[in-house]
C-alpha positions as CSV (number, residue, x, y, z in Angstrom):
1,X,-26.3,6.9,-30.2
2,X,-29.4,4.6,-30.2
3,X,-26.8,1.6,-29.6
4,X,-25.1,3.8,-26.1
5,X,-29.1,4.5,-25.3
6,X,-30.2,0.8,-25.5
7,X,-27.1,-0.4,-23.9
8,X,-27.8,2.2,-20.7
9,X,-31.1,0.7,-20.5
10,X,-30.0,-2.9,-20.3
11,X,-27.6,-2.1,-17.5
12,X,-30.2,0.1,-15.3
13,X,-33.0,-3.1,-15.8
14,X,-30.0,-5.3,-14.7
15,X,-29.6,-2.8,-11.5
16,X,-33.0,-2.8,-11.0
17,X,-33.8,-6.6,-11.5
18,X,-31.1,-7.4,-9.3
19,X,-32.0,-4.9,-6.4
20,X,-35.9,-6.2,-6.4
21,X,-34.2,-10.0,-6.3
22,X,-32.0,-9.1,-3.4
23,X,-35.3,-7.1,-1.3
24,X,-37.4,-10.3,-2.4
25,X,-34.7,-13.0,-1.1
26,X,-35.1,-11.1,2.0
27,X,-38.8,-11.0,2.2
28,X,-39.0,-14.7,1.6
29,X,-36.3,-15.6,4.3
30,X,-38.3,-13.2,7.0
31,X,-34.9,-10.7,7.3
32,X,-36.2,-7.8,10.1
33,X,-33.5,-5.2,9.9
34,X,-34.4,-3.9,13.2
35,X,-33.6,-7.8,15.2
36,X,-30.3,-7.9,13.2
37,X,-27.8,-6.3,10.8
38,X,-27.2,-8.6,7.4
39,X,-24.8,-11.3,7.3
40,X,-21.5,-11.5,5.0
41,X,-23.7,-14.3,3.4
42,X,-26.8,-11.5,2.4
43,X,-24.1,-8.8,1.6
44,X,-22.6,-11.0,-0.8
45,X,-25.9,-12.5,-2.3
46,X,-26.6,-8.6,-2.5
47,X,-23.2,-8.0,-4.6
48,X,-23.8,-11.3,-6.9
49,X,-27.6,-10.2,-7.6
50,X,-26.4,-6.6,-7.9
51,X,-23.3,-6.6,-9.2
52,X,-23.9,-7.7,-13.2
53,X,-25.8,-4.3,-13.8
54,X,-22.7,-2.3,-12.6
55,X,-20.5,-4.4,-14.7
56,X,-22.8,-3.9,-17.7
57,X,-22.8,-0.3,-17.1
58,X,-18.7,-0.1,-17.1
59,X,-18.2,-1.9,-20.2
60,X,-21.3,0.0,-21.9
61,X,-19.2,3.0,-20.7
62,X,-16.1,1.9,-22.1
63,X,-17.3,0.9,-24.8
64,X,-19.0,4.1,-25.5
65,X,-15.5,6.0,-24.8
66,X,-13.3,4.1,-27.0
67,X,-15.9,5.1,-30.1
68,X,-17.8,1.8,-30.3
């Protein structure tokens, strides 16, 4: 149980971690959401920064269903 709660945490920090990265790339680039919509290139920076946490999650998940 500890092991599926620590495991749960990792992947929500590497959600979290990876949404403040994305918000801060587009701070420090100057992105105004109201000039212009995002660009394939930001809404695949998005996925890469966002992305590990979901895939953490899944295998924590599967992991946790398969008894281990």
């Amino acid at each position: 149980m500890q092991k599926d709660r620590k495991s749960l945490l990792i992947a929500v920090a590497l959600i979290v971690a990876g949404v403040a990265a994305f918000f801060l790339f587009l701070f420090v680039t100057g992105h105004d959401p109201d000039e212009r919509p995002l660009t394939l290139f930001e809404w695949v920076l998005g996925g890469i920064l966002i992305g590990p946490g979901f895939g953490y999650l899944l295998k924590a998940r599967n992991g946790q269903d398969r008894g281990g």
